[in-house]
C-alpha positions as CSV (number, residue, x, y, z in Angstrom):
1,X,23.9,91.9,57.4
2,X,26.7,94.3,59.2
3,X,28.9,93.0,60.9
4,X,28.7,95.4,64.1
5,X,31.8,96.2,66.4
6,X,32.0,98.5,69.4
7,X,35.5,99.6,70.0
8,X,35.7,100.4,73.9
9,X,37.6,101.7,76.7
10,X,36.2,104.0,79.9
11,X,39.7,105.5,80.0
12,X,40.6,108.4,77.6
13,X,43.6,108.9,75.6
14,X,43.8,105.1,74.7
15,X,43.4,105.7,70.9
16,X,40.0,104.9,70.2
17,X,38.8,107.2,68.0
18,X,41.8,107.0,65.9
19,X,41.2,103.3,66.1
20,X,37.7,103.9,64.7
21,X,38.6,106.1,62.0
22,X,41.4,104.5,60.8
23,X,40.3,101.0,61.0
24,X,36.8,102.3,59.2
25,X,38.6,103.5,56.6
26,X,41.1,100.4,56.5
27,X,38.6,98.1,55.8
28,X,37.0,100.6,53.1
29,X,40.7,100.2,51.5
30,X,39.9,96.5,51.2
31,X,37.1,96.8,49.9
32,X,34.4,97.2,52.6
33,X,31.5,99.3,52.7
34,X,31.3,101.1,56.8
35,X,29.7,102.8,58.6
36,X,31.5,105.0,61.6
37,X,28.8,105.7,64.5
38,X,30.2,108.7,66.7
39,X,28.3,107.8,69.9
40,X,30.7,110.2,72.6
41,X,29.3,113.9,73.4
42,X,32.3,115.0,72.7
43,X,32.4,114.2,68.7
44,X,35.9,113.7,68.7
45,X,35.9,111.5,65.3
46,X,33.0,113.8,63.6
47,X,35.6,116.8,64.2
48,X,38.4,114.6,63.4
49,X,36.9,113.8,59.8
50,X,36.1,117.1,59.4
51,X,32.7,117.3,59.2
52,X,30.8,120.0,59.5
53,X,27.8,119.8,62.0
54,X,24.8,118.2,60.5
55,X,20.9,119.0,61.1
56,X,20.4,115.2,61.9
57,X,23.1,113.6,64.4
58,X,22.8,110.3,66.6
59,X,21.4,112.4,69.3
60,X,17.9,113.3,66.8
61,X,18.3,109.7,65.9
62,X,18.4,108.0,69.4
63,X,15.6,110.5,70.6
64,X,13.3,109.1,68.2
65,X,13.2,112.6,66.2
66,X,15.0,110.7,62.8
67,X,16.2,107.6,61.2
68,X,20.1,107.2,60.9
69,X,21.3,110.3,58.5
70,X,24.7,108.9,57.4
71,X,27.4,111.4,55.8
72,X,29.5,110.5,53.2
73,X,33.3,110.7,53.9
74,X,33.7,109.0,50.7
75,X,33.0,106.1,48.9
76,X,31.8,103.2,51.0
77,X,32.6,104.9,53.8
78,X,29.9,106.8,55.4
79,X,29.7,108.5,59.1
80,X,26.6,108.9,61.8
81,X,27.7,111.9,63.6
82,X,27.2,113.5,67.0
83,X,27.4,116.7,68.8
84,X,27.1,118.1,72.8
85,X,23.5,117.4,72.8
86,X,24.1,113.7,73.1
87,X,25.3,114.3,76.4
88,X,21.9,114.9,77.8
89,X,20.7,111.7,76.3
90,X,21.0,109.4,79.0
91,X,18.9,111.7,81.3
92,X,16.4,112.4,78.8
93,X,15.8,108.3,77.8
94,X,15.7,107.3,81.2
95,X,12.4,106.6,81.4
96,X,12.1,105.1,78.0
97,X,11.2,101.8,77.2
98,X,13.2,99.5,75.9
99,X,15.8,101.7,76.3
100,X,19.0,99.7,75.9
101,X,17.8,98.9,72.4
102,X,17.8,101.7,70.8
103,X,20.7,101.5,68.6
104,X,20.0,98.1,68.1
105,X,16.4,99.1,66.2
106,X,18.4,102.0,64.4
107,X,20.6,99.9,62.8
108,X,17.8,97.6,61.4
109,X,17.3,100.3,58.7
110,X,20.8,100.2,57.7
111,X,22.5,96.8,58.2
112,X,21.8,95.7,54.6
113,X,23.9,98.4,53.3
114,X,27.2,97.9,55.0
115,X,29.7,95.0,55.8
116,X,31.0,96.9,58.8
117,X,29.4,99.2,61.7
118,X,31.8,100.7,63.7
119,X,30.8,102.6,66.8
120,X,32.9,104.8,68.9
121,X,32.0,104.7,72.5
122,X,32.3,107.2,74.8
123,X,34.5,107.1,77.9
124,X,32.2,106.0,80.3
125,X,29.7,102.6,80.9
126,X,26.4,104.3,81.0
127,X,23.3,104.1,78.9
128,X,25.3,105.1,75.7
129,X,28.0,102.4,75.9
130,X,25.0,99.8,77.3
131,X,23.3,100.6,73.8
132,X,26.4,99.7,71.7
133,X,27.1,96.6,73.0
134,X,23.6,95.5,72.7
135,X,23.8,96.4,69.3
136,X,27.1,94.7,68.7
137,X,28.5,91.4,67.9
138,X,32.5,92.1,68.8
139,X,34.1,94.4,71.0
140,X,37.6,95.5,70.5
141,X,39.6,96.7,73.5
142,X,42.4,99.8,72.3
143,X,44.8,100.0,74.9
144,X,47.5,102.3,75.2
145,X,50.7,100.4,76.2
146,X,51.2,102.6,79.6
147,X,50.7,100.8,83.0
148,X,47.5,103.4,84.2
149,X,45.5,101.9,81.2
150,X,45.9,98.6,82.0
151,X,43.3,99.7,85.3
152,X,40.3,98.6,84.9
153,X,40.2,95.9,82.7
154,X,38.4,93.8,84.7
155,X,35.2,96.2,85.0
156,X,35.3,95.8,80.9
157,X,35.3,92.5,81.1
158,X,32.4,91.9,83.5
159,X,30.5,94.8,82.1
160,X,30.6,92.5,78.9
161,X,30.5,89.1,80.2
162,X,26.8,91.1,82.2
163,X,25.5,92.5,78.9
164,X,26.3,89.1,76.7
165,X,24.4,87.2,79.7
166,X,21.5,89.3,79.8
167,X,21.0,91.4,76.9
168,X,23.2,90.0,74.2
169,X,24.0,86.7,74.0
170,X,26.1,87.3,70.0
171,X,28.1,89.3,72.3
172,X,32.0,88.8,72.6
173,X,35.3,90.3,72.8
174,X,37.0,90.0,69.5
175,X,40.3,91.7,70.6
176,X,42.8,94.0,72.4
177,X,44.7,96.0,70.5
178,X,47.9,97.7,71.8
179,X,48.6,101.4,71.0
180,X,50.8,104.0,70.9
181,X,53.7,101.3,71.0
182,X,57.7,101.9,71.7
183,X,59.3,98.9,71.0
184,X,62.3,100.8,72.7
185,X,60.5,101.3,76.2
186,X,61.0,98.5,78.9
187,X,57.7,99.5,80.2
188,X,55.7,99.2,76.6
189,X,57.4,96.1,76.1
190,X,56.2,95.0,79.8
191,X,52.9,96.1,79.5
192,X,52.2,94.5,76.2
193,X,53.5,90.7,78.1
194,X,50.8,91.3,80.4
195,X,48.2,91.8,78.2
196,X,49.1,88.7,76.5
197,X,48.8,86.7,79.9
198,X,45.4,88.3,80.5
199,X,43.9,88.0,77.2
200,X,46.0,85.6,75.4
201,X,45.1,85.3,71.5
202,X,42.8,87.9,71.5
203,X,45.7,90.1,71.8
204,X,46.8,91.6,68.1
205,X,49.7,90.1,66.7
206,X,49.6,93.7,65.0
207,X,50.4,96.8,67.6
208,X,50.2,100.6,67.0
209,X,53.3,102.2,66.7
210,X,54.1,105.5,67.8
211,X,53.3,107.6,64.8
212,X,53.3,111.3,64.3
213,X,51.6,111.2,61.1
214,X,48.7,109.2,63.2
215,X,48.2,112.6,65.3
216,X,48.8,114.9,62.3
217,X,45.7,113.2,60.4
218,X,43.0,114.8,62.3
219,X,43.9,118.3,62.4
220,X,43.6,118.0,58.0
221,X,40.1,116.4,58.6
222,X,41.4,112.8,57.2
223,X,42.2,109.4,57.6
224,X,45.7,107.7,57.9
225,X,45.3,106.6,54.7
226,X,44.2,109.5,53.0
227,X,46.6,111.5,55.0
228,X,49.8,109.4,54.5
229,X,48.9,105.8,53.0
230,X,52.7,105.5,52.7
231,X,53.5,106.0,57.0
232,X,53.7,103.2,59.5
233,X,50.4,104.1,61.0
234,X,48.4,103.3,57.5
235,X,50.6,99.9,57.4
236,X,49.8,99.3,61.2
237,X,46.3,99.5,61.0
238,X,46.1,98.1,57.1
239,X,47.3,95.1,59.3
240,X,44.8,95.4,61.9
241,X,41.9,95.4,60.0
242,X,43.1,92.2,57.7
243,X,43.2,90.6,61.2
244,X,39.9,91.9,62.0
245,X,38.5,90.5,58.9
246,X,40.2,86.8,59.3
247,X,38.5,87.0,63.3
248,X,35.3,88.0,61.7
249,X,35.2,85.0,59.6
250,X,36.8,82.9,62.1
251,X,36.0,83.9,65.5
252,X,38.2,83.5,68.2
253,X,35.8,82.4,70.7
254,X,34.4,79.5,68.6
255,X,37.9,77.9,67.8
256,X,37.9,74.4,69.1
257,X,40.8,74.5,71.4
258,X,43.9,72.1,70.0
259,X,44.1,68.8,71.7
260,X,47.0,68.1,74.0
261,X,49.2,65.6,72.1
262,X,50.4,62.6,74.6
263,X,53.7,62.7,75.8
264,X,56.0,60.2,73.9
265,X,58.5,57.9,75.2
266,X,61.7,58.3,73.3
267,X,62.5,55.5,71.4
268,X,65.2,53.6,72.7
């Protein structure tokens, strides 16, 4: 059974989708099969893996029209892709039954085949998003080491802590991951202390460094590690997704918290 993971932030230019691509395609390089699930309108990691717009997308999928039609990136590494039509979705499925499940029953025909679903969220908490964390086990939080997107954390959180309570109960944030970092920049450097005093250890001992190859990938159609497997970016998020794996097996939320040792009196 897949191990599902919605990575998700209502604010834009965070790095999400290049965090979905490239930690897809990380975990293919250690051997895991995935599945990438473009749920945002506005296709940003369909166009970004240059692929070519298919006859069966998540939109004919979550209307009911198909089952998932994954394409094949390349080996053990497969992609449910999307297109502007799947921004009249939530409109046309508001009257649907069972409605917030959707993706959930879509991914019953597929599970068996993959070690990893990864779903791309779109920038917003509407129906869309509501589907992929009832489908989901772990969320991972990309956030761009710049004070504006450290607004409106707390909304994630709740929206979470609402949909684990109600909906999903496997539900859980797995981790934060800090992107587009400047080691050089006071205010990176700040931003990424914070984080670590709101989240604690689900913050990434890994963090995304700056990385032009990282923004050159998309424009060829490919991966960081088919683009340049040798740049920091590949090695950033090679890192990420071994950390991924260990949380996976080992989840943070289940740790039994160390005991406080007893203070000791110093021998005289």
């Amino acid at each position: 059974m897949a191990t599902v993971v919605s990575l998700l932030n209502h604010k834009g230019g965070v790095g999400k989708t290049t965090s979905a691509i490239n930690i897809g395609a990380g975990l293919v390089e250690l051997g895991k099969r995935v599945l990438l699930v473009d749920l945002d309108p506005q296709a940003n990691l369909t166009l970004s893996l240059g692929i070519p717009r298919q006859a069966v997308t998540i939109y004919e999928s979550m209307m009911g029209e198909s089952d998932l039609a994954p394409f094949e990136v390349k080996e053990g590494f497969h992609v449910v892709t999307s297109s502007l039509d799947l921004s009249s979705a939530e409109m046309e499925l508001v009257n649907e039954a069972g409605r917030e499940f959707i993706l959930r029953e879509l991914f019953a025909g597929v599970d068996a085949d993959y070690d990893y679903i990864i779903i791309d969220c779109p920038p917003s908490l509407g129906l869309l998003t509501l589907n992929a964390l009832t489908s989901s086990q772990q969320v991972i939080i990309p956030l761009q080491t710049e004070f504006l997107a450290m607004q409106g954390l707390a909304k994630i959180k709740q929206v979470i802590q609402k949909v684990k309570l109600r909906l999903n109960k496997d539900l859980h944030i797995s981790g934060v991951l800090a992107t587009m970092y400047d080691q050089r920049k006071v205010l990176n450097r700040d931003v990424v202390e914070t984080i670590h005093k709101y989240f604690g250890p689900l913050v990434f001992e890994t963090y995304i460094r700056n990385n032009v190859s990282l923004a050159e990938a998309p424009s060829q159609g490919q991966d960081i590690f088919t683009y340049s497997g040798s740049s920091n970016g590949a090695k950033d998020y090679l890192k990420v997704c071994k950390e991924i794996m260990e949380r996976t097996d080992n989840p943070i939320h289940t740790r039994p918290r160390k005991k406080e040792q007893p203070a000791t009196t110093p021998a005289k």
